[in-house]
N, C-alpha and C positions, 0 to 999 in steps of 0.2 A: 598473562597475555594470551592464552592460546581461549582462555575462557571466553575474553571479550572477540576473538577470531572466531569461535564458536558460535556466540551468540550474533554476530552481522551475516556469517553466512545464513545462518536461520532467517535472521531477519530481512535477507535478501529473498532467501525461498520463498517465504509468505509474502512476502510483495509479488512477486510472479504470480505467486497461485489467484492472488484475489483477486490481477493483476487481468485475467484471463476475461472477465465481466467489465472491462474498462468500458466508458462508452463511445473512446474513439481509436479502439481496436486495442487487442495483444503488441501488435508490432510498436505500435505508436507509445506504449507505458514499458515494454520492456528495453527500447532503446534510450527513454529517459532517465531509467531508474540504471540501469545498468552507466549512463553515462554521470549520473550524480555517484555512485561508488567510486568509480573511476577516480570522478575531481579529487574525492574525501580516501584516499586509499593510504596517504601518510599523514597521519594525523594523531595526533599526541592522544595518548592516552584517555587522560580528561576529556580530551573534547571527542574521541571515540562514543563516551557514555552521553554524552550532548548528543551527537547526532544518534546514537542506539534508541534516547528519549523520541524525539522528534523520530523518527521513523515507525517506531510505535505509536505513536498519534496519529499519522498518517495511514496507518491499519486502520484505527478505529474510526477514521474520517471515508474511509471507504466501505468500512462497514456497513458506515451510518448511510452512505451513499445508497446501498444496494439495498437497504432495509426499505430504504423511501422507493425506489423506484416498486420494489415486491409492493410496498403497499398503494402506492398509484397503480399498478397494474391490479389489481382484486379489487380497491375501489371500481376503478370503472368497468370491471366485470361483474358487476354484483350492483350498482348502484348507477340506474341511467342518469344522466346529467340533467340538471334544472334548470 
């Protein structure tokens, strides 16, 4: 138990931190995501590791997010438009 308590606050930090590059503000992603823990704060075990799944997806969906916006922004700095 304390592992999988372990592992959500982690996985709480790292949503705030990438959390910080939202594109419609810090305020606006940390009041969502803090209010989705909220809803999900007694939940069975099992489904603990369902939403630990899907929260890590949602890292690598922002990732993927921020990866695209770095490379629209270097494209059109390096590459005028046709």
């Amino acid at each position: 138990m304390s592992c999988q308590r372990h592992r959500v606050i982690q996985l709480y930090k790292n949503l705030l931190y990438l959390g910080r590059e939202y594109p419609k503000g810090y305020d606006y992603f940390r009041s969502r995501c803090h209010k989705a823990f909220m809803k999900n704060k007694d939940l069975a075990p099992d489904q603990v590791e369902q939403w630990i799944g899907k929260g890590e997806y949602i890292i690598k969906e922002l990732e993927a997010l921020y990866m695209l916006k770095k490379y629209r922004t270097l494209k059109r700095r390096y590459y005028p438009d046709d």
